[in-house]
C-alpha positions in Angstrom: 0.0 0.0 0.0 1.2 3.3 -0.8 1.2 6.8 0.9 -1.3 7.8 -1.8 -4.1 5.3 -1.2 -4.4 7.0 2.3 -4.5 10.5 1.2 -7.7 10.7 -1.2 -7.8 13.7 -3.5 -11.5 14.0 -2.5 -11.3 14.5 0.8 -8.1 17.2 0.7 -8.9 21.0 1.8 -6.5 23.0 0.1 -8.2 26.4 0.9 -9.0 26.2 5.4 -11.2 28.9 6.2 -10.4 28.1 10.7 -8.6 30.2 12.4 -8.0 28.3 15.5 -7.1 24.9 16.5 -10.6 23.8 17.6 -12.1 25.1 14.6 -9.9 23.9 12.0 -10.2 19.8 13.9 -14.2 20.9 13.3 -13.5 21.4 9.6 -11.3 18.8 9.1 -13.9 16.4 10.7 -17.0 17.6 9.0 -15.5 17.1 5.6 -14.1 13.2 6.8 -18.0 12.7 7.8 -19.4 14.4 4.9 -17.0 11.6 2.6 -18.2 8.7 5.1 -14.7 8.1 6.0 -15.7 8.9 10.0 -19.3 7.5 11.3 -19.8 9.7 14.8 -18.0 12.7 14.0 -18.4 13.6 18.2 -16.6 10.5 19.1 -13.9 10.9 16.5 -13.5 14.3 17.7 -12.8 12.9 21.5 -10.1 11.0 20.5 -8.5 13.8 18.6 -8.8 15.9 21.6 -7.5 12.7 23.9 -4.5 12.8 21.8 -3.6 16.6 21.7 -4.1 16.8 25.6 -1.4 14.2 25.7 1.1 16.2 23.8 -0.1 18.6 20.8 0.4 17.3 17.7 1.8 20.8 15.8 4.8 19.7 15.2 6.5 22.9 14.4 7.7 23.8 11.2 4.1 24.7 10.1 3.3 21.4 10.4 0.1 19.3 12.3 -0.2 15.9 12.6 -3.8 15.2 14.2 -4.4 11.7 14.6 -6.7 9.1 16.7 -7.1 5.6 16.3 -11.0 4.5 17.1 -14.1 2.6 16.0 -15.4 5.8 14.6 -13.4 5.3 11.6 -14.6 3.0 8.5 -11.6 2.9 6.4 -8.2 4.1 6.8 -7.6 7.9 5.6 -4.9 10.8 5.8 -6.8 14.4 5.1 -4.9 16.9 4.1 -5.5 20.1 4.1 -3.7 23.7 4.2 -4.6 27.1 5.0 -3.0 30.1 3.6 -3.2 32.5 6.7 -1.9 29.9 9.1 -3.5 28.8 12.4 -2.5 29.1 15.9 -2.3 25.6 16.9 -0.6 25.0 19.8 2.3 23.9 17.9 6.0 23.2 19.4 8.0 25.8 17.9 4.8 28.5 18.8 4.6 28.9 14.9 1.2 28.6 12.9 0.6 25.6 11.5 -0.1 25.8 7.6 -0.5 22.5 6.3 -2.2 19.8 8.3 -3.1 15.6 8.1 -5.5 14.7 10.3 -4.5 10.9 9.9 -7.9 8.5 10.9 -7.1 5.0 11.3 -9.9 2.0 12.3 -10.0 0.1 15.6 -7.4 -2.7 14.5 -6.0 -1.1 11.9 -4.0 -3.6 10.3 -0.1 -3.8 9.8 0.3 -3.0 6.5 -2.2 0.9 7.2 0.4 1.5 9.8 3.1 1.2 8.0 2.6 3.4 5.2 1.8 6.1 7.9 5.0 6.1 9.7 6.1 6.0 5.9 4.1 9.3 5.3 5.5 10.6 8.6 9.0 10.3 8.0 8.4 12.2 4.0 7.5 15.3 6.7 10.9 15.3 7.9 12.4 16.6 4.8 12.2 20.5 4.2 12.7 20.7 0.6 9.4 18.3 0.2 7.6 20.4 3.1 8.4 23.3 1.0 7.4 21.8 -2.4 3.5 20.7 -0.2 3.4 24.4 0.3 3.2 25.6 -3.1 1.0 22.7 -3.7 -2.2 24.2 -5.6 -4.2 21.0 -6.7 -4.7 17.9 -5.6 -3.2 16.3 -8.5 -0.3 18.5 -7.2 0.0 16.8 -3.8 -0.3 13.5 -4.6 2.3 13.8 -7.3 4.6 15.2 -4.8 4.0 12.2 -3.2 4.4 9.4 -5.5 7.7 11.4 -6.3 8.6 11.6 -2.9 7.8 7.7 -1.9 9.8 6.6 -5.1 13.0 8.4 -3.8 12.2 7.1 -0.3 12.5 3.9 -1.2 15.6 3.9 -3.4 17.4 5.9 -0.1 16.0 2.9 2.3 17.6 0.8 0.1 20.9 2.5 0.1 21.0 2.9 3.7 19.7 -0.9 4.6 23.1 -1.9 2.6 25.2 0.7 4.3 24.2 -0.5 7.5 25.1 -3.9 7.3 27.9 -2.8 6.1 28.4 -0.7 8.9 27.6 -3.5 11.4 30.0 -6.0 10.1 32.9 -2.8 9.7 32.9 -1.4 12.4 32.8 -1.3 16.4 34.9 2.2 16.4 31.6 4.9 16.3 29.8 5.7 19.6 27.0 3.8 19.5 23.5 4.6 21.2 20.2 2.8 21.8 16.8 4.6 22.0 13.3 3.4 22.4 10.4 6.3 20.2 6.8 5.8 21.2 3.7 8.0 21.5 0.1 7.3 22.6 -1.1 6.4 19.9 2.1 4.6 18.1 0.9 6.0 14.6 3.0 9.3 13.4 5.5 10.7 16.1 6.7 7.5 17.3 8.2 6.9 13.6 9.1 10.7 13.3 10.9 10.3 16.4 12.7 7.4 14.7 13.8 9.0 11.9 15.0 12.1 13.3 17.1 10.7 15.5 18.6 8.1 12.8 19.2 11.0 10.5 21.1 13.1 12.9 23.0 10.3 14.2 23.9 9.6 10.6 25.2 13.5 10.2 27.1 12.8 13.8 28.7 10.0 12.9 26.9 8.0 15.6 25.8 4.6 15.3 22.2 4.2 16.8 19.9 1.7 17.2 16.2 2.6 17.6 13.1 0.5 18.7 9.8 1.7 17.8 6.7 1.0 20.3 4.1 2.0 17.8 0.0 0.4 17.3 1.7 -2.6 15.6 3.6 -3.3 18.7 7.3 -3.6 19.3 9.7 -3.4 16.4 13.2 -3.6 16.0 13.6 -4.7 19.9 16.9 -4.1 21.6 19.0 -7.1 23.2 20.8 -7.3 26.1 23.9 -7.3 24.2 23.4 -4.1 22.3 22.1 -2.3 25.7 25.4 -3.4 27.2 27.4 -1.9 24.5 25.5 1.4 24.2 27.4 4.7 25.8 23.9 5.7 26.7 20.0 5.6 26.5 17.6 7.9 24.7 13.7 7.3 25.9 11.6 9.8 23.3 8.1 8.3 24.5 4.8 9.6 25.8 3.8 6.5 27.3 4.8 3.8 29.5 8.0 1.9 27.8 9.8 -1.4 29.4 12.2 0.5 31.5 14.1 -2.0 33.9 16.1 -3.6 31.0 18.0 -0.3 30.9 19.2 -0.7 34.9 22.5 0.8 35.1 22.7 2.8 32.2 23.2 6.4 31.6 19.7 7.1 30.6 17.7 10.6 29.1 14.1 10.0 29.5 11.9 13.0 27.5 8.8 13.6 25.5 8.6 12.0 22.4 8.1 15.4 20.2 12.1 15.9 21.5 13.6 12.6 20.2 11.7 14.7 16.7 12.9 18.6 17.0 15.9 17.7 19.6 17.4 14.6 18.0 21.3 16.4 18.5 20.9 17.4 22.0 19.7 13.8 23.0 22.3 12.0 21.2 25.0 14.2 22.4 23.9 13.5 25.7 23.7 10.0 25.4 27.5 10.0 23.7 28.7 12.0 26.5 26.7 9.9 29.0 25.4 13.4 30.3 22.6 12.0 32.0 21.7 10.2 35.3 22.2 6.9 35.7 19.1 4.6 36.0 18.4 2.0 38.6 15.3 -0.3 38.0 13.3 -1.3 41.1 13.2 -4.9 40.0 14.5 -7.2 36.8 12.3 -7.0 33.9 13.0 -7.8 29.9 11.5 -9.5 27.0 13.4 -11.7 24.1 14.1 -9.7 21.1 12.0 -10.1 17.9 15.0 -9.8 15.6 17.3 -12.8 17.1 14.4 -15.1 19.2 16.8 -14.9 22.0 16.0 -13.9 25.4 17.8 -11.5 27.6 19.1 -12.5 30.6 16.7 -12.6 33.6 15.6 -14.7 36.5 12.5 -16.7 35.5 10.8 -15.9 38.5 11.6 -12.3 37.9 9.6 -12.3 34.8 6.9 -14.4 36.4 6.7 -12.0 39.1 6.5 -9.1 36.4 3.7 -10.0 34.6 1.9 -10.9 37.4 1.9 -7.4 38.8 1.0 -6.5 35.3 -2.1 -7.9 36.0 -2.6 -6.7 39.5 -1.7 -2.9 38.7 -4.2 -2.9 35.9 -6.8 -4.8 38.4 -6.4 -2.7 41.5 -8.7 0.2 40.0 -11.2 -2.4 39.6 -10.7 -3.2 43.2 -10.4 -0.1 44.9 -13.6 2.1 42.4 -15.9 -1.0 43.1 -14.9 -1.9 46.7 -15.6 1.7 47.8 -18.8 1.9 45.9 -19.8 -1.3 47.4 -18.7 -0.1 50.9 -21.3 2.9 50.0 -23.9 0.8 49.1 -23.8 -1.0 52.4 -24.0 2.0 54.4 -27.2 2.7 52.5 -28.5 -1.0 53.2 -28.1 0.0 56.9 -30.3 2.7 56.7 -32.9 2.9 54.3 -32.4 -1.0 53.6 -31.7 -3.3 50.3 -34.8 -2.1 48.6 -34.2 1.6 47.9 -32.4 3.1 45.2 -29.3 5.0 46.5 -28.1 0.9 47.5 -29.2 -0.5 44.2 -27.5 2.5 42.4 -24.3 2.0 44.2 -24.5 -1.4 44.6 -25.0 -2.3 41.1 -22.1 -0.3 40.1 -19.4 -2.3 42.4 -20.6 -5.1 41.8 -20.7 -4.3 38.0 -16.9 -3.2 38.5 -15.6 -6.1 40.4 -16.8 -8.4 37.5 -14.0 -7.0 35.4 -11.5 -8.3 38.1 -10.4 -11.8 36.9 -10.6 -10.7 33.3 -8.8 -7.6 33.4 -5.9 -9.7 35.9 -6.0 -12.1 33.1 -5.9 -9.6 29.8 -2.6 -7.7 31.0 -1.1 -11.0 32.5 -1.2 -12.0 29.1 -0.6 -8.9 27.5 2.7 -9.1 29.8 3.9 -12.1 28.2 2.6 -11.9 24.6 2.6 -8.5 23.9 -1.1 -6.8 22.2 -2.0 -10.0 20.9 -2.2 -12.1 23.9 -4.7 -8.8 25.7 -7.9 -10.4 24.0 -7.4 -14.1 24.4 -6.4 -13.4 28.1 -9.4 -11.4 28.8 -11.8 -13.8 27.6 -9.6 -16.7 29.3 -10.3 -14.7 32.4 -13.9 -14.4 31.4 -14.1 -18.5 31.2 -12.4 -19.0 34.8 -15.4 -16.7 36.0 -18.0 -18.7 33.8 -16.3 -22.1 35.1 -15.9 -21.0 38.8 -12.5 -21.8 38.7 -12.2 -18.3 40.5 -9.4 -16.0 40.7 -6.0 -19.1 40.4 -8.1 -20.5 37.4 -7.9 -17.0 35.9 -4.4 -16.5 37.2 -3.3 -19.6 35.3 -5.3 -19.2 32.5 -3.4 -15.6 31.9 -0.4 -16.8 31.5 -1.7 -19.7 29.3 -2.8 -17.5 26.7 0.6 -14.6 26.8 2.4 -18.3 26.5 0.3 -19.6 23.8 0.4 -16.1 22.2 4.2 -16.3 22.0 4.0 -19.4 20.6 1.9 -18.6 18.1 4.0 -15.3 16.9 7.2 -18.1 16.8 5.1 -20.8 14.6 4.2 -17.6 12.2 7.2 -15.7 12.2 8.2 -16.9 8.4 5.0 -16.5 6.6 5.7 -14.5 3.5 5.8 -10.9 4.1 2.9 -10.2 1.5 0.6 -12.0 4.6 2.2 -10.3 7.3 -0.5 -8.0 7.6 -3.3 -10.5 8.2 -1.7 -11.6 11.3 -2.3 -8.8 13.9 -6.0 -8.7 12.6 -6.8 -12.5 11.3 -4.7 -15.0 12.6 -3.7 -13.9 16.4 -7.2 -13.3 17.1 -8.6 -16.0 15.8 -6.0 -18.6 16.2 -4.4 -17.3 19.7 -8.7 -17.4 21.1 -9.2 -21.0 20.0 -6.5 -22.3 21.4 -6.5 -20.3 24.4 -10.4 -21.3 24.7 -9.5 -24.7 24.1 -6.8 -25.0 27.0 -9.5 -23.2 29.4 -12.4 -25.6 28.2 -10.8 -28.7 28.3 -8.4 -28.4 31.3 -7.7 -25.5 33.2 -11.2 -24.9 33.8 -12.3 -28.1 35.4 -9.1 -28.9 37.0 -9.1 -25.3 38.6 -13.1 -25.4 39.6 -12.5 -28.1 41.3 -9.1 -26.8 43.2 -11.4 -23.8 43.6 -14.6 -25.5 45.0 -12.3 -27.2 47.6 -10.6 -24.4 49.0 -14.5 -22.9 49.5 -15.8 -25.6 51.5 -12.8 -26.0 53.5 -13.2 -22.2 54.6 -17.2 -22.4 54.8 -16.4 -25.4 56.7 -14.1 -23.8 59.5 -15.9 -22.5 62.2 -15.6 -19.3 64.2 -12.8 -20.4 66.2 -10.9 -22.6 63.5 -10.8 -19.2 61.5 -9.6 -16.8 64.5 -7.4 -19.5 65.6 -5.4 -20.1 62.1 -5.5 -16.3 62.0 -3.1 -16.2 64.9 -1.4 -18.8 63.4 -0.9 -16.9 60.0 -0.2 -13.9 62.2 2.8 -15.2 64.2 4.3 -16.9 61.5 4.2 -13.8 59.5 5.1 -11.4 62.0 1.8 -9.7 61.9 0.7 -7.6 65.2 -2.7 -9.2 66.4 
């Protein structure tokens, strides 16, 4: 797929009439509704604003990248538009923006839509072709520019792909740097962020590796061995990254919209080691992608850190429904179970705690398996409920289905790249949920109902002084005060 498939001609604005931020999203999302392209313009509209309240997306340079990933969006488009006067947009530099693409992408928008939008995003980092969108008057004119523009992109990744390996097999003499790019969303700065920061390492002479955390998950993952070897770290993100692998390295943690329009500072810093050195709180680290090889790392370090995955993302569950339940109660005792302010509250918690063993089990898996293994561990969770194999049944069943999920990625990891896209949407779903379901169907749910069931009638079983007494027994041998 190419940059121009995304950006239809029809849909372009060459001539915005906004003249601020909020009204020129309005525009820009009236004429995406107006071509069908968006279904709820209000929701679509949210996410943008979710987005820009993150981190706006003017870019500087009189350029604006509004994007959102969401259900509101039928088919994957790029909008581009540009307005003569310029519009005060919030942007990094504190210029107006002049030429704007509001980028819309589905709810599981597949591989292959992704990647021609970090393609697109990375064409932005080149003045000349910035300049050449700018006298832009038709669009025939644009998308030219851009089937010009991708044509010469190509033939330079191809150049640079050669000189690298080159490189690699050359040479141990450079300074070499590692950096992790991610936004919220994963769709335009996170490859921006890349490129900038290749690009001026390039110019610097520095060698640089760089893993992108983007909506198609984790590419290019760093190994241990390249971590080691770095002089320092470079973390350009605006959301939560895998931090504890970097433990003891001289590490610069910033926004990602600095790893774009601050690429020198950072790798100068990193060179230099000019930064702080970081100290995880635990040991935590995945196996790389590239080589199937696992860092080094206790195996009960990594058990114990995708377990509190699990918990983490649980406890609000815990804590919103708990205390709406404790409300409800205090209600009960005085107007009684029949009135409204205890069914109002009550239903709530109650409606809150029954996301507990499936959200445990969802980022458990998620933990292990990365966004694949979210869905078959929620609805692995969901089946532990259904079975009453309780909270250990969805425990286990978690980590079934990031395991499986890994499993899966490893049996499909040489399928010809012109299927590669049907796998995040098509063949993890699909394949990671049958076989996840089947392990929870056929053995983890029975075995774990019944462990379940017997724990329950052993407690109902205790009585009143069997309980206080083995809590004094739990509490000495803990070191509890009583």
């Amino acid at each position: 797929m190419q940059v121009t498939d995304l950006l239809k001609k029809d849909v372009m604005l060459l001539d915005l009439q906004a003249t601020s931020k909020e009204a020129a999203i309005d525009e820009m999302i009236a004429n995406l509704y107006k071509h069908g392209i968006v279904s709820n313009q209000e929701s679509f509209k949210e996410a943008i604003i979710a987005r820009e309240e993150q981190s706006s997306t003017g870019l500087g340079d009189g350029i604006a990248m509004p994007h959102a990933k969401t259900a509101a969006v039928k088919e994957p488009t790029v909008l581009f538009a540009k307005s003569k006067a310029g519009v005060d947009y919030d942007s990094l530099d504190g210029q107006p923006a002049h030429l704007f693409f509001m980028i819309a992408v589905p709810e599981g928008g597949n591989d292959t839509h992704l990647q021609t939008l970090a393609a697109l995003s990375r064409l932005l980092m080149e003045p000349d072709f910035v300049n050449k969108l700018k006298e832009a008057a038709t669009p025939d004119e644009v998308q030219a520019l851009f089937i010009e523009a991708t044509q010469e992109d190509e033939t330079s990744d191809e150049t640079e792909e050669t000189e690298e390996s080159t490189e690699e097999a050359t040479t141990n003499e450079k300074p070499f740097v590692v950096a992790v790019t991610a936004c919220p969303t994963g769709i335009a700065h996170t490859y921006m962020a890349e490129d900038a920061l290749k690009k001026k390492a390039k110019e610097m002479d520095v060698d640089i590796r760089v893993e992108t955390n983007g909506s198609d998950g984790t590419k290019h993952r760093l190994t241990a061995a390249e971590i080691e070897r770095a002089s320092g770290v470079i973390v350009a993100a605006g959301k939560k990254v895998e931090m504890e692998r970097f433990d003891g390295k001289h590490l610069i943690e910033r926004p990602v919209a600095d790893g774009i329009k601050k690429a020198e500072e950072l790798i100068t810093k990193a060179v230099n080691q000019d930064a702080p050195v970081y100290h995880a709180t635990g040991g935590s680290s995945q196996g790389s992608e590239d080589d199937g090889q696992y860092e080094k790392q206790s195996t009960w370090g990594k058990i114990y850190k995708d377990l509190m995955n699990g918990i983490s993302h649980m406890l609000p569950f815990v804590i919103g429904g708990g205390i709406l339940m404790a409300i409800s109660f205090l209600f009960e005792s005085v107007v009684g179970d029949d009135s409204q302010l205890f069914l109002f509250f009550n239903t709530i918690g109650d409606t809150a705690f029954s996301f507990l063993i499936p959200i445990l089990a969802g980022y458990i898996a998620m933990s292990i398996g990365d966004r694949p293994g979210l869905m078959p561990g929620v609805v692995a969770g969901m089946m532990a409920v259904d079975s009453n194999a309780g909270f250990i049944g969805g425990l286990i069943g978690g980590f079934a289905a990031g395991y499986i999920m890994v499993l899966i990625k490893h049996l499909l990891r040489k399928m010809p790249q012109s299927l590669a896209s049907i796998k995040p949407i098509l063949l993890f779903p699909v394949i990671g949920l049958l076989v996840t379901g089947a392990a929870m169907y056929f053995a983890i749910g029975p075995v774990f109902a019944t462990v379940n069931n017997f724990i329950l009638n052993f407690l109902e079983g205790l009585g009143t002084g069997n309980i206080v007494l083995l809590g004094i027994l739990l509490g000495y041998r803990y070191g509890w005060t009583i």
